[in-house]
PDB file with SEQRES, HELIX, SHEET and CRYST1 records, atoms N, CA, C and O in Angstrom:
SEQRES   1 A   85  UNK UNK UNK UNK UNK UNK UNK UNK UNK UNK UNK UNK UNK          
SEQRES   2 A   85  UNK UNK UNK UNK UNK UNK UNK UNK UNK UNK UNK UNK UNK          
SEQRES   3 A   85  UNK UNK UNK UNK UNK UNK UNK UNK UNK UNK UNK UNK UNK          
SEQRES   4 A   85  UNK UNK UNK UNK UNK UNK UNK UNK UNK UNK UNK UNK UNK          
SEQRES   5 A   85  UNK UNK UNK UNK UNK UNK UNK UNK UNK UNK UNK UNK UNK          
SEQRES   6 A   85  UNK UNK UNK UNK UNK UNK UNK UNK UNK UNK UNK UNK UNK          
SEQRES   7 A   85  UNK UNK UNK UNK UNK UNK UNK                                  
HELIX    1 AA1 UNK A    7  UNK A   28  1                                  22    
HELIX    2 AA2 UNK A   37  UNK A   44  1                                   8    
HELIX    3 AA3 UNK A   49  UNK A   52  1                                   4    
HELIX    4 AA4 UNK A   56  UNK A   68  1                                  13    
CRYST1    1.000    1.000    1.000  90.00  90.00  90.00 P 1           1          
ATOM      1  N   UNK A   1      -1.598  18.066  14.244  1.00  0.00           N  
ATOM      2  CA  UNK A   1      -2.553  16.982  14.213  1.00  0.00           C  
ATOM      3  C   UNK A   1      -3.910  17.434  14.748  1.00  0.00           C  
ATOM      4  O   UNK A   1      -4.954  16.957  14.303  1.00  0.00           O  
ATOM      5  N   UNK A   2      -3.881  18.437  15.789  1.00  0.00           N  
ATOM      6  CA  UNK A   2      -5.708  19.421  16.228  1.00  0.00           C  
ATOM      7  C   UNK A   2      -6.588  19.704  15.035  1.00  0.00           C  
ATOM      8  O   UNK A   2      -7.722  20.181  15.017  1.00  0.00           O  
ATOM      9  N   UNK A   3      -5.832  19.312  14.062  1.00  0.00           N  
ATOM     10  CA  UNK A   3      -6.672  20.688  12.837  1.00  0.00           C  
ATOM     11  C   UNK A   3      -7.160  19.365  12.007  1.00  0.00           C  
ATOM     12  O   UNK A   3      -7.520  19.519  10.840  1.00  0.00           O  
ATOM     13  N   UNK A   4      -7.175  17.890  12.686  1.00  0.00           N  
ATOM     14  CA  UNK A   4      -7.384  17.064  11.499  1.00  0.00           C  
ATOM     15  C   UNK A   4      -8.699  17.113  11.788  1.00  0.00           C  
ATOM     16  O   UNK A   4      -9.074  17.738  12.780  1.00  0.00           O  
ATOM     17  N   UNK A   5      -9.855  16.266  10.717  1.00  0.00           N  
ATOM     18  CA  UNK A   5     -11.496  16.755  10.930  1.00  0.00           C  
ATOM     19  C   UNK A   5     -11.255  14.987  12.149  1.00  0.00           C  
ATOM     20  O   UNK A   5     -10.464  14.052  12.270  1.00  0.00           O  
ATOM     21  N   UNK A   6     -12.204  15.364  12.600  1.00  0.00           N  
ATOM     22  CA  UNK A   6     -12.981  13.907  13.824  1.00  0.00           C  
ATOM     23  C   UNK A   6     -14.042  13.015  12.878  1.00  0.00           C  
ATOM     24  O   UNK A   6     -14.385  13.420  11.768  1.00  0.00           O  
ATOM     25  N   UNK A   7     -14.288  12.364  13.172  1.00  0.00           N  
ATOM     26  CA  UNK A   7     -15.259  11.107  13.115  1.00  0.00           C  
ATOM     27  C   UNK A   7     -16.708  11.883  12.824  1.00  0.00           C  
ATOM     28  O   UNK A   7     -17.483  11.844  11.868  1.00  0.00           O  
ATOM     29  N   UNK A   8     -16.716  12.562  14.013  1.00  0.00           N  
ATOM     30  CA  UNK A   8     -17.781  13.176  14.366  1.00  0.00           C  
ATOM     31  C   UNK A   8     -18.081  14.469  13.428  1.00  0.00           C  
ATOM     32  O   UNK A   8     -19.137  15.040  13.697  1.00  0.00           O  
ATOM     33  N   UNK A   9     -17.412  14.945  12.506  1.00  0.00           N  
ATOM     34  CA  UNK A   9     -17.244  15.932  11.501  1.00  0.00           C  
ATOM     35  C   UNK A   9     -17.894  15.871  10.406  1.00  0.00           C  
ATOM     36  O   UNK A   9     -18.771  16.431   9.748  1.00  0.00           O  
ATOM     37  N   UNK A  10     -16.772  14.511  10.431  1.00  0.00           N  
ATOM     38  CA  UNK A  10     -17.209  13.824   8.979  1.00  0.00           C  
ATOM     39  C   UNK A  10     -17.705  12.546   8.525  1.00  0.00           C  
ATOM     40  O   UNK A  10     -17.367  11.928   7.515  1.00  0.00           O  
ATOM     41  N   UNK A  11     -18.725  12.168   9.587  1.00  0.00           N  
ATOM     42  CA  UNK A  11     -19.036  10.819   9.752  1.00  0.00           C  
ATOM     43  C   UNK A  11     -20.138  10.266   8.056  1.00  0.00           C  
ATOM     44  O   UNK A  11     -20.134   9.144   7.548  1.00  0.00           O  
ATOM     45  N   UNK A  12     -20.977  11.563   7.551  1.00  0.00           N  
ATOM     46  CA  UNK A  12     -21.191  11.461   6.175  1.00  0.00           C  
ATOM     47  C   UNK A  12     -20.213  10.742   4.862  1.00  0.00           C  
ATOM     48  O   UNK A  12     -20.380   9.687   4.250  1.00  0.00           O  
ATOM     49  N   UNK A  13     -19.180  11.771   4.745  1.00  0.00           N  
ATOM     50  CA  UNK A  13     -18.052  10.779   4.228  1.00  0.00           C  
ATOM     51  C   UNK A  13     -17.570   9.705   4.513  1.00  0.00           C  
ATOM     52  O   UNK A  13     -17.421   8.898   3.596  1.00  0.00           O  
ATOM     53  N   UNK A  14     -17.156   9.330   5.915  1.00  0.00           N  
ATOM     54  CA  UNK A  14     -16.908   7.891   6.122  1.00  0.00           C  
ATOM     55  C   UNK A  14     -17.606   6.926   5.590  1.00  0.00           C  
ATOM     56  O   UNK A  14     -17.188   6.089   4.790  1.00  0.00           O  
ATOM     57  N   UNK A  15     -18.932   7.048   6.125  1.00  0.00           N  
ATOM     58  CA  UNK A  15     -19.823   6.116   5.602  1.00  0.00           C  
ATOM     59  C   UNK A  15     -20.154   6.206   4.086  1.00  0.00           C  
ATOM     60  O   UNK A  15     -20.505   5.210   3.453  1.00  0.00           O  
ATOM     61  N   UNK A  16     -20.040   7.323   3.581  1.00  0.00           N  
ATOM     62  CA  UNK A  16     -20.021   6.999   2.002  1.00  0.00           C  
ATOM     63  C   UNK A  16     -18.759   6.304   1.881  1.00  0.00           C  
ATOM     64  O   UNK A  16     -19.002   5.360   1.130  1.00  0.00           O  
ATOM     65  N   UNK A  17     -17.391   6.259   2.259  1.00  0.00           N  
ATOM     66  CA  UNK A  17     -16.472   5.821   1.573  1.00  0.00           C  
ATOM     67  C   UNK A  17     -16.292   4.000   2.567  1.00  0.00           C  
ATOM     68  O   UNK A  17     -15.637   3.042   2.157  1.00  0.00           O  
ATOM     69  N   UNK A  18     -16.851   4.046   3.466  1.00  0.00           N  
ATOM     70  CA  UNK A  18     -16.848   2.656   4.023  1.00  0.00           C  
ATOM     71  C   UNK A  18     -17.911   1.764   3.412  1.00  0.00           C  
ATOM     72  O   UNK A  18     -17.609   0.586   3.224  1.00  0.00           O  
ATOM     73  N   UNK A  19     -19.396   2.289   3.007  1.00  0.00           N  
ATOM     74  CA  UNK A  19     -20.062   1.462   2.447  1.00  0.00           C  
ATOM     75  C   UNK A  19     -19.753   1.475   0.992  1.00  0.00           C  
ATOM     76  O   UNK A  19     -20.395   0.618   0.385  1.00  0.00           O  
ATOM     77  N   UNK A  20     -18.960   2.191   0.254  1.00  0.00           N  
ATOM     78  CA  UNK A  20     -18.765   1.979  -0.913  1.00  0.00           C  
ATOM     79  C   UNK A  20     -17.658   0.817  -1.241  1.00  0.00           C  
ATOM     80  O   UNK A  20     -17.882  -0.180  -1.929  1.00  0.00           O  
ATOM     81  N   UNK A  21     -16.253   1.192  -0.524  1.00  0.00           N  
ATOM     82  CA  UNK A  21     -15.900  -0.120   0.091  1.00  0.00           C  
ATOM     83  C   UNK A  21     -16.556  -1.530  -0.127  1.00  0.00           C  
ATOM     84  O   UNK A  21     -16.203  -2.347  -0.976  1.00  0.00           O  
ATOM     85  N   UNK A  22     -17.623  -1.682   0.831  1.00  0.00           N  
ATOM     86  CA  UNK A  22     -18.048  -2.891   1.006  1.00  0.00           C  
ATOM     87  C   UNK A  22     -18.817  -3.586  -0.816  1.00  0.00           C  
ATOM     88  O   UNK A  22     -18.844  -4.674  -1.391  1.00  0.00           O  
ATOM     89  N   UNK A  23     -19.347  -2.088  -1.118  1.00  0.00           N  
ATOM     90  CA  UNK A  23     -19.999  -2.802  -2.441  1.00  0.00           C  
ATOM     91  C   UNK A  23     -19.023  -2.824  -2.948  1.00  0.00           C  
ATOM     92  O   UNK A  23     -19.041  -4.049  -3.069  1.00  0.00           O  
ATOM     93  N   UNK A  24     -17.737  -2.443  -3.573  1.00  0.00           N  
ATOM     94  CA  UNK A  24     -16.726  -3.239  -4.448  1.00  0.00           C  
ATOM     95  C   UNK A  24     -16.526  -4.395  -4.184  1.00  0.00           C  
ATOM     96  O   UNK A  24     -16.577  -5.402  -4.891  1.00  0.00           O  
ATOM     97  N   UNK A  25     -16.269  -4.235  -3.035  1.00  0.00           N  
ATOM     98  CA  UNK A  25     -15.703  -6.089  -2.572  1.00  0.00           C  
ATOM     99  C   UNK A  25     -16.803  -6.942  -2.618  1.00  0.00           C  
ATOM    100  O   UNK A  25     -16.386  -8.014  -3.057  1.00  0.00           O  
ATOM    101  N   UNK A  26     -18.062  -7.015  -2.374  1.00  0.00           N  
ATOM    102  CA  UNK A  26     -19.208  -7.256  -2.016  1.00  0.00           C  
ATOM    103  C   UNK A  26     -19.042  -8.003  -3.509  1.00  0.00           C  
ATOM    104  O   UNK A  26     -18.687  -9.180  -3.574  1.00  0.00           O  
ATOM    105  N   UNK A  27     -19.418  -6.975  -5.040  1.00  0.00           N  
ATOM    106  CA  UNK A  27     -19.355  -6.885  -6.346  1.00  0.00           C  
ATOM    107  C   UNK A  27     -18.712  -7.770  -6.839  1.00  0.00           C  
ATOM    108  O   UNK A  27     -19.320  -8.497  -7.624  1.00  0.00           O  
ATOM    109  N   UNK A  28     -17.123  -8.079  -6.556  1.00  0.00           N  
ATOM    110  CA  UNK A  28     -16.281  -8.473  -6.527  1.00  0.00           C  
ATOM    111  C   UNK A  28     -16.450 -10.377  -6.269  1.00  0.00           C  
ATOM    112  O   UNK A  28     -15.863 -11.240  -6.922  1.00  0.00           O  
ATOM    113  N   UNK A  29     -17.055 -10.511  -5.561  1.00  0.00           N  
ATOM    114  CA  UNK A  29     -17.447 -11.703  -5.039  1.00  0.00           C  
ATOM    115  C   UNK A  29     -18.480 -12.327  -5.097  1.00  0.00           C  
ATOM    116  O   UNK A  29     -18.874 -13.280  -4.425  1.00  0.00           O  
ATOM    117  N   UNK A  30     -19.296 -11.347  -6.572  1.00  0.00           N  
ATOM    118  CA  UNK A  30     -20.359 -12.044  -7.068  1.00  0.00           C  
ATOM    119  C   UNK A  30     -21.907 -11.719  -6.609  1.00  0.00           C  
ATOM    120  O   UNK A  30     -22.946 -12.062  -7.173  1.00  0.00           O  
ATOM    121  N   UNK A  31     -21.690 -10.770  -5.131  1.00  0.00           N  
ATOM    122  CA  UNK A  31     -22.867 -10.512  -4.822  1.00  0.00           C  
ATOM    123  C   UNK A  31     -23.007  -8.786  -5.021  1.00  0.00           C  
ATOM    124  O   UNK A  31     -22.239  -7.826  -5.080  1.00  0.00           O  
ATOM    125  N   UNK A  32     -24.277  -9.003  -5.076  1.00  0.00           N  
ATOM    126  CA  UNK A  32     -25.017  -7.171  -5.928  1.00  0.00           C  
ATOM    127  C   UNK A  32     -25.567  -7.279  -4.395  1.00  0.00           C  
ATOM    128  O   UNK A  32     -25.961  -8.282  -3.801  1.00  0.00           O  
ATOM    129  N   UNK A  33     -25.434  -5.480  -3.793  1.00  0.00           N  
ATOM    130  CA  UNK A  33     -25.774  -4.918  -2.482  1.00  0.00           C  
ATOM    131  C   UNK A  33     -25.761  -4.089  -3.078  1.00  0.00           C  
ATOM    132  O   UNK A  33     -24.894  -3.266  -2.785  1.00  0.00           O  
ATOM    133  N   UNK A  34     -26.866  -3.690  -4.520  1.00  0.00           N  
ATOM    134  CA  UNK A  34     -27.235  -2.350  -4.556  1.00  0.00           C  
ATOM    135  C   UNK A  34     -28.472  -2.362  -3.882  1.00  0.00           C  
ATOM    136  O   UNK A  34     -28.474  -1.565  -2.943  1.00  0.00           O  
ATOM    137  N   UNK A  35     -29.152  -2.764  -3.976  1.00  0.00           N  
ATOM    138  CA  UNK A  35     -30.703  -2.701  -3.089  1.00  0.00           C  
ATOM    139  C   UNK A  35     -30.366  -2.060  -1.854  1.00  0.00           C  
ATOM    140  O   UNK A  35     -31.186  -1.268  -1.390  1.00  0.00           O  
ATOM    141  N   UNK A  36     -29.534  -2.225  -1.383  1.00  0.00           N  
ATOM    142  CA  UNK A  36     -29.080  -1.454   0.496  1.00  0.00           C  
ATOM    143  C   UNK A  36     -27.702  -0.354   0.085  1.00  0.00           C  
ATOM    144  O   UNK A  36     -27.416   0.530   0.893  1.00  0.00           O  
ATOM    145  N   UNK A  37     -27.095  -0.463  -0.907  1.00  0.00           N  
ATOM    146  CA  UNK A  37     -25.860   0.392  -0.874  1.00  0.00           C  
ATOM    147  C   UNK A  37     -26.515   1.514  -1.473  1.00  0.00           C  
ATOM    148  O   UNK A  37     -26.577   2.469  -0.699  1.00  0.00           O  
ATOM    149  N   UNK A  38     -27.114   1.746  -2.794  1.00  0.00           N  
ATOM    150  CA  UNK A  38     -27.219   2.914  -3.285  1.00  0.00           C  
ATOM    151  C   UNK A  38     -28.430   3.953  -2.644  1.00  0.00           C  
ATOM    152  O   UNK A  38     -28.503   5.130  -2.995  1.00  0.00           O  
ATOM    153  N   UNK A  39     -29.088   3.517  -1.945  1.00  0.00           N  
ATOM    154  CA  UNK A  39     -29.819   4.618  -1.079  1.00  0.00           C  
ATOM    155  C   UNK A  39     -29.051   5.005  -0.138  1.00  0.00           C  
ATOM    156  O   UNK A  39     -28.755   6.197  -0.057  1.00  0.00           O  
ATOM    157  N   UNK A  40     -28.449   3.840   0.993  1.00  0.00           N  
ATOM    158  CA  UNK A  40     -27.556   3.949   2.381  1.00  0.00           C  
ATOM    159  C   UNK A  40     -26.509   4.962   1.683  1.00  0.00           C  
ATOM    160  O   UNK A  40     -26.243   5.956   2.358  1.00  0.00           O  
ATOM    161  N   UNK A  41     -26.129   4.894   0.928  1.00  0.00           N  
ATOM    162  CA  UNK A  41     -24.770   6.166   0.346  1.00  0.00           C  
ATOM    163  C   UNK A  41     -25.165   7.132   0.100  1.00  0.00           C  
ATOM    164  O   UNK A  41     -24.551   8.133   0.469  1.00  0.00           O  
ATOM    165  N   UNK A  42     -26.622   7.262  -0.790  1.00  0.00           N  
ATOM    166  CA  UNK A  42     -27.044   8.718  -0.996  1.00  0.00           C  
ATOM    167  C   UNK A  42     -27.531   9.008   0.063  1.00  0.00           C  
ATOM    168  O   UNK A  42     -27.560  10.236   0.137  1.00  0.00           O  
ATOM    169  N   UNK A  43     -28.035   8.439   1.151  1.00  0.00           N  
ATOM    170  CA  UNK A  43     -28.867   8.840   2.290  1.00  0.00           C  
ATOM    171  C   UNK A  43     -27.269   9.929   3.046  1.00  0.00           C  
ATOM    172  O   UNK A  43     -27.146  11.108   3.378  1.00  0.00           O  
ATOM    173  N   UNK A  44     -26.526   8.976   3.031  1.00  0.00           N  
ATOM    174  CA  UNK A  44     -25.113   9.817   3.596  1.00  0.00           C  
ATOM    175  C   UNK A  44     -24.745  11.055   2.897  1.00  0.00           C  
ATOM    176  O   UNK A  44     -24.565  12.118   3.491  1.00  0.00           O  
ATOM    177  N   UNK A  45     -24.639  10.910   1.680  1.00  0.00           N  
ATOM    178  CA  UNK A  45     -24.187  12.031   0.906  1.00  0.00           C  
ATOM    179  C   UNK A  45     -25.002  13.027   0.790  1.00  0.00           C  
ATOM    180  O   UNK A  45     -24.810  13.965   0.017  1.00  0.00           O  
ATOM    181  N   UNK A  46     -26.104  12.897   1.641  1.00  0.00           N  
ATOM    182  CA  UNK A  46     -26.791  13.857   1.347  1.00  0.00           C  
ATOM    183  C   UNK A  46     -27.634  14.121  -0.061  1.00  0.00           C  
ATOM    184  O   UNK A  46     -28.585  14.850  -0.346  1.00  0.00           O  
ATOM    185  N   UNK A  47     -27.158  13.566  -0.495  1.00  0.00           N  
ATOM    186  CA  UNK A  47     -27.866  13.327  -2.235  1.00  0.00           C  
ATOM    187  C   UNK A  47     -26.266  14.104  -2.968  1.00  0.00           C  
ATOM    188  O   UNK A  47     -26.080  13.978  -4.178  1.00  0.00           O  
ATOM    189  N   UNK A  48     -25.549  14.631  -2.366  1.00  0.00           N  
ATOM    190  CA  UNK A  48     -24.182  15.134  -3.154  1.00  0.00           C  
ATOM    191  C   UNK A  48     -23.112  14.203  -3.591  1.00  0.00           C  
ATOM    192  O   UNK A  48     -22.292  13.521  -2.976  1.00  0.00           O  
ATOM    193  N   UNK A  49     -23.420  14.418  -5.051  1.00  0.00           N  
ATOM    194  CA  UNK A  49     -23.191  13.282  -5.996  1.00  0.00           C  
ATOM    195  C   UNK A  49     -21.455  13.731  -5.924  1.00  0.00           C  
ATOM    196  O   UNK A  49     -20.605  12.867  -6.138  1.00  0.00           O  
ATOM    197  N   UNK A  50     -21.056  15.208  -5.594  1.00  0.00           N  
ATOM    198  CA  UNK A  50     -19.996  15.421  -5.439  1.00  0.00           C  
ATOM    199  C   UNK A  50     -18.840  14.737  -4.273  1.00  0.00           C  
ATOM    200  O   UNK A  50     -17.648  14.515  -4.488  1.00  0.00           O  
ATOM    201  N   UNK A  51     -19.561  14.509  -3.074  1.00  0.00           N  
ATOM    202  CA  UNK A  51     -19.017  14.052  -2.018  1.00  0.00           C  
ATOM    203  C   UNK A  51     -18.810  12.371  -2.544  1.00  0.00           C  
ATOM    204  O   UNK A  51     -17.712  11.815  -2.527  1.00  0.00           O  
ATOM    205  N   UNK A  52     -19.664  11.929  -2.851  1.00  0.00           N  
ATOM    206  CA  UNK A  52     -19.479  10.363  -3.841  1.00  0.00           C  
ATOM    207  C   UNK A  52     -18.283  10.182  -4.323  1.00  0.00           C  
ATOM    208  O   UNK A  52     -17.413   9.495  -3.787  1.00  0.00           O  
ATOM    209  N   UNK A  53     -18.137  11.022  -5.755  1.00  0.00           N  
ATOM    210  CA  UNK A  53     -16.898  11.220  -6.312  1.00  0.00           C  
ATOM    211  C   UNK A  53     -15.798  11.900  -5.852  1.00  0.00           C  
ATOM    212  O   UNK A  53     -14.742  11.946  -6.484  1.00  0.00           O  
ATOM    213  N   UNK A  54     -16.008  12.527  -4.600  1.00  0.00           N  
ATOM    214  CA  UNK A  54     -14.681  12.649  -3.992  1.00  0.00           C  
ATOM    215  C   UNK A  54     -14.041  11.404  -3.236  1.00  0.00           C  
ATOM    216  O   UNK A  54     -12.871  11.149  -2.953  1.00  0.00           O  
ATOM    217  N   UNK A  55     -14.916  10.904  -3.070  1.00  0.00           N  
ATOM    218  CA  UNK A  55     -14.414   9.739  -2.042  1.00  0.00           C  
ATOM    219  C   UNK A  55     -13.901   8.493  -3.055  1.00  0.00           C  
ATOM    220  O   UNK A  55     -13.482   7.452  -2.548  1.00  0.00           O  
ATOM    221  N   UNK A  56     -13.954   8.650  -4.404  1.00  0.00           N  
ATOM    222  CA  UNK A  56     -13.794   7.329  -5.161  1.00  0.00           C  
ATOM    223  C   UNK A  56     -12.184   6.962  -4.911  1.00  0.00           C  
ATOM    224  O   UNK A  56     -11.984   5.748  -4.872  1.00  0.00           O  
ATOM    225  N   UNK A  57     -10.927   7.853  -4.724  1.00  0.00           N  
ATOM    226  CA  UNK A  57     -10.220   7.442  -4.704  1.00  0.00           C  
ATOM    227  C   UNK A  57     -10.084   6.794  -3.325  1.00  0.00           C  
ATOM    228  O   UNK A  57     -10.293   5.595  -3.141  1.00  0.00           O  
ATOM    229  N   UNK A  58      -9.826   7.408  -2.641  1.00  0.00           N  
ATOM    230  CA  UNK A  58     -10.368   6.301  -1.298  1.00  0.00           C  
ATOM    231  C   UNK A  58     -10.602   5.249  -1.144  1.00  0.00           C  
ATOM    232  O   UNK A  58      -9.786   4.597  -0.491  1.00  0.00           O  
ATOM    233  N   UNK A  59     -12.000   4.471  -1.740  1.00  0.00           N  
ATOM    234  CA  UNK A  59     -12.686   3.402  -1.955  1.00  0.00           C  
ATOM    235  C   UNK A  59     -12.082   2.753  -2.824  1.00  0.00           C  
ATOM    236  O   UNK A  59     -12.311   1.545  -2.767  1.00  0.00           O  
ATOM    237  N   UNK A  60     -11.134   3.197  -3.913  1.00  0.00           N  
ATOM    238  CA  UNK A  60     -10.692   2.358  -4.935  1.00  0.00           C  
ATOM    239  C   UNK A  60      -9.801   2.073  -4.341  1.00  0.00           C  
ATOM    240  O   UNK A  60     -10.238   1.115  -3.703  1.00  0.00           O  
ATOM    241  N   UNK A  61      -8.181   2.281  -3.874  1.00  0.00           N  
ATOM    242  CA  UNK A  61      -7.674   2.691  -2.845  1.00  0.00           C  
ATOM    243  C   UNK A  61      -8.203   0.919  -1.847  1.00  0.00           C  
ATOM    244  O   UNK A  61      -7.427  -0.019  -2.030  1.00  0.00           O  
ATOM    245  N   UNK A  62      -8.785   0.798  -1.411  1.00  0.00           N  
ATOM    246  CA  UNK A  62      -9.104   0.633   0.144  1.00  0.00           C  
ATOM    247  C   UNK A  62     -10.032  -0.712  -0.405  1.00  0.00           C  
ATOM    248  O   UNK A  62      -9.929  -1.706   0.315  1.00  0.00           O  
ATOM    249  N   UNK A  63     -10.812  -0.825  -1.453  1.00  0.00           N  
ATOM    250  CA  UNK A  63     -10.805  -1.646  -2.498  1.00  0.00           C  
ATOM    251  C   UNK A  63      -9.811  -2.884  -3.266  1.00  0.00           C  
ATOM    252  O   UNK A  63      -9.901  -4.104  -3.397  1.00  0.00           O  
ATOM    253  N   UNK A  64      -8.880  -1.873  -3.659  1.00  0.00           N  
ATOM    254  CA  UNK A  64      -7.832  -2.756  -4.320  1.00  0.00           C  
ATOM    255  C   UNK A  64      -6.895  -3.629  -3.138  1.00  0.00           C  
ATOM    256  O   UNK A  64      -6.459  -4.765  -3.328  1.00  0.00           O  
ATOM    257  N   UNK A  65      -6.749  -3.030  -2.210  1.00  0.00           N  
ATOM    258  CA  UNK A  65      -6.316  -3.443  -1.220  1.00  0.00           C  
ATOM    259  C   UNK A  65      -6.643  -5.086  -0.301  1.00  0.00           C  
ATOM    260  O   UNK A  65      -6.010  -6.088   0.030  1.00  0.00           O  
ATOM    261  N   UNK A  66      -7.979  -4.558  -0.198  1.00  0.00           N  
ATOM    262  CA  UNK A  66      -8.665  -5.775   0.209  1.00  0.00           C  
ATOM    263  C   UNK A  66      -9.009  -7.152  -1.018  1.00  0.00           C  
ATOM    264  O   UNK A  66      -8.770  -8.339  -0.799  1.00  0.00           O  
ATOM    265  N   UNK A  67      -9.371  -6.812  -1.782  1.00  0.00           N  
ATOM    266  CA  UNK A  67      -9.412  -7.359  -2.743  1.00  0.00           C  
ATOM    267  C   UNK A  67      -8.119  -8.361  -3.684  1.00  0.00           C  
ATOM    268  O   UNK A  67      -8.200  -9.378  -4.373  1.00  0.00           O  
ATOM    269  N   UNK A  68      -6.885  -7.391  -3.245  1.00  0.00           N  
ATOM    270  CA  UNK A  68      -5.542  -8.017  -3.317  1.00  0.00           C  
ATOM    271  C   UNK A  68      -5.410  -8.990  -2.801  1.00  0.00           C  
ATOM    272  O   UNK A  68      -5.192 -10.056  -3.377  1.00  0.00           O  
ATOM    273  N   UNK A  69      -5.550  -8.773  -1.174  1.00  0.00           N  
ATOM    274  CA  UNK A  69      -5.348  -9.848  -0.390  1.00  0.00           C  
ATOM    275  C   UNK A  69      -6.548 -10.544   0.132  1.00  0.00           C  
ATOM    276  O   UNK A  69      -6.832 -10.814   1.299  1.00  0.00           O  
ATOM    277  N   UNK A  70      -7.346 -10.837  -1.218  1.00  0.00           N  
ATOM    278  CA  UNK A  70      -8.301 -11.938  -1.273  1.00  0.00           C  
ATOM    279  C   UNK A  70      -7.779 -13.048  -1.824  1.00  0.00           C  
ATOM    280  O   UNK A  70      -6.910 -12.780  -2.654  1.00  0.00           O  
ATOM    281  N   UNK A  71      -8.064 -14.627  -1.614  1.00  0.00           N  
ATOM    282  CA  UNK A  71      -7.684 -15.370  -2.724  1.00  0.00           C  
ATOM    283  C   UNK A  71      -7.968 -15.656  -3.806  1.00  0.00           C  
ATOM    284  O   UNK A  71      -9.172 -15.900  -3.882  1.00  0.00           O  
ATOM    285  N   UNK A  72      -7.369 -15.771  -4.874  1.00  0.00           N  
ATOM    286  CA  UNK A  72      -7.970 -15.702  -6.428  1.00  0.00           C  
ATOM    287  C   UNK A  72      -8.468 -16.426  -6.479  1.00  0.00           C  
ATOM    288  O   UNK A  72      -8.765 -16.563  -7.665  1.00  0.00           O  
ATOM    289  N   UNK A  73      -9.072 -17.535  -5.640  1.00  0.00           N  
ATOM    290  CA  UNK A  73     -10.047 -17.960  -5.872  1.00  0.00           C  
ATOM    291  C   UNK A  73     -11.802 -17.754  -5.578  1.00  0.00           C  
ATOM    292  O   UNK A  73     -12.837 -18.211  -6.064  1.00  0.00           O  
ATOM    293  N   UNK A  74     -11.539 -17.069  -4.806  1.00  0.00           N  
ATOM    294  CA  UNK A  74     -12.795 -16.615  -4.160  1.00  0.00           C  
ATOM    295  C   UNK A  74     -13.309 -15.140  -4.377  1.00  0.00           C  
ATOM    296  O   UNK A  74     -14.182 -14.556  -3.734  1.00  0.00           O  
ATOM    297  N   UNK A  75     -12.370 -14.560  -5.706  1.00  0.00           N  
ATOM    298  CA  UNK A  75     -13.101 -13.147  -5.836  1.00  0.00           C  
ATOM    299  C   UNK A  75     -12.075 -12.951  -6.878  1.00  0.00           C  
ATOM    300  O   UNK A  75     -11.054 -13.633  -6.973  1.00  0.00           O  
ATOM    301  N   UNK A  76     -12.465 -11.813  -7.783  1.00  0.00           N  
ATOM    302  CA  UNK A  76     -12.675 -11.626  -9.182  1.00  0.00           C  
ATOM    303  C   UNK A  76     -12.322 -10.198  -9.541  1.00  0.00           C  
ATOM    304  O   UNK A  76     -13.262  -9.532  -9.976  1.00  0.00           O  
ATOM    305  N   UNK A  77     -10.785  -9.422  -9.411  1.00  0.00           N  
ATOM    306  CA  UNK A  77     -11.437  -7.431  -9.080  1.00  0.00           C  
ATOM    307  C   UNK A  77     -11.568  -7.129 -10.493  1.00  0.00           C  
ATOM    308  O   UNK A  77     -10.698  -7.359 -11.334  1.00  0.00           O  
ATOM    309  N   UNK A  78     -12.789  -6.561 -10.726  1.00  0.00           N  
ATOM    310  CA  UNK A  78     -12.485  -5.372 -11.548  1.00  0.00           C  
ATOM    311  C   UNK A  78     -11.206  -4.687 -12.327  1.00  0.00           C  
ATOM    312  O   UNK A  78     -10.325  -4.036 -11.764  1.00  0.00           O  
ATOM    313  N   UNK A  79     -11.295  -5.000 -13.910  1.00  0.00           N  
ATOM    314  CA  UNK A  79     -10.175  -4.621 -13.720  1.00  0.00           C  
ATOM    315  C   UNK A  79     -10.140  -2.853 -13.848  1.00  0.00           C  
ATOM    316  O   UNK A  79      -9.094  -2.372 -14.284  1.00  0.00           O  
ATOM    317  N   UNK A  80     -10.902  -2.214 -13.596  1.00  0.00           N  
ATOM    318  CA  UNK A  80     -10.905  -0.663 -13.437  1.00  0.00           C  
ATOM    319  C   UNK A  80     -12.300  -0.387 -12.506  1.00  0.00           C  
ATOM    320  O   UNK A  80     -13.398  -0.058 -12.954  1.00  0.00           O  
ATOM    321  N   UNK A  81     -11.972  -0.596 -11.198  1.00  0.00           N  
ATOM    322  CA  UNK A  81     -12.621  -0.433 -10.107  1.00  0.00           C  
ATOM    323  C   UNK A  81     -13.117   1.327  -9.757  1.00  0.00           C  
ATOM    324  O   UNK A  81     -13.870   1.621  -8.829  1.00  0.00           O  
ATOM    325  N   UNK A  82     -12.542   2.279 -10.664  1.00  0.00           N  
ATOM    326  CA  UNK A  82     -13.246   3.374 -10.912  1.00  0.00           C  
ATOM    327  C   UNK A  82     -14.999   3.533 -10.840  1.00  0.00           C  
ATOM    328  O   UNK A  82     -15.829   4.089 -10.119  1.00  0.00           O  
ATOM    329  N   UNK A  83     -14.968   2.590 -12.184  1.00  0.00           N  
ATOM    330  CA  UNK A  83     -16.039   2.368 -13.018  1.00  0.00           C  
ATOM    331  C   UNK A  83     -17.318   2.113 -12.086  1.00  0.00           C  
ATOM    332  O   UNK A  83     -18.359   2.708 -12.364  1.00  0.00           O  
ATOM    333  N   UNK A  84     -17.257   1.026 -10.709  1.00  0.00           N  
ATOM    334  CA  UNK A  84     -18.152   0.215  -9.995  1.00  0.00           C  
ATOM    335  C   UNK A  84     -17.910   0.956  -8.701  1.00  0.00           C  
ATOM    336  O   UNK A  84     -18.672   0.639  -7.787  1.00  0.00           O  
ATOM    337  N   UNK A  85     -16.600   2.289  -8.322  1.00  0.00           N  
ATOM    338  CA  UNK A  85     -17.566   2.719  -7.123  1.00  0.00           C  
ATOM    339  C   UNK A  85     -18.239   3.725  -7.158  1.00  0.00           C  
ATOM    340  O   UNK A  85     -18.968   4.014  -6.209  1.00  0.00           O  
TER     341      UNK A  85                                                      
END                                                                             
């Protein structure tokens, strides 16, 4: 478990894959947070469009999840949540 990365490692990725997160669900519920998500993510990623798409499963993942245990009434998923993170 020493050899796993810290917070502090990889706090770039987190935050790409936590604010991407939020814009699915965000999306999901009718509201657009690209105006603050798509800079705040590239600002993280460094502009590496690669680190983005590594993290999609993650976010889809972590996405579907939350979004599951939303009520169908109050949110709408995607039905290929690929596509929107």
């Amino acid at each position: 478990m020493g050899d796993l990365p810290t917070y502090a490692t990889c706090r770039g990725r987190c935050e790409v894959e936590a604010e991407s997160v939020a814009y699915v669900v965000a999306a999901a519920h009718g509201l657009d947070a690209s105006g603050y998500t798509v800079a705040y993510v590239a600002g993280w990623a460094g502009g590496d469009l690669t680190c983005v798409r590594q993290a999609a499963e993650t976010v889809t993942k972590a996405a579907r999840t939350i979004l599951g245990r939303c009520s169908a009434d109050t949110a709408t998923a995607p039905d290929d949540l690929a596509d929107t993170a």
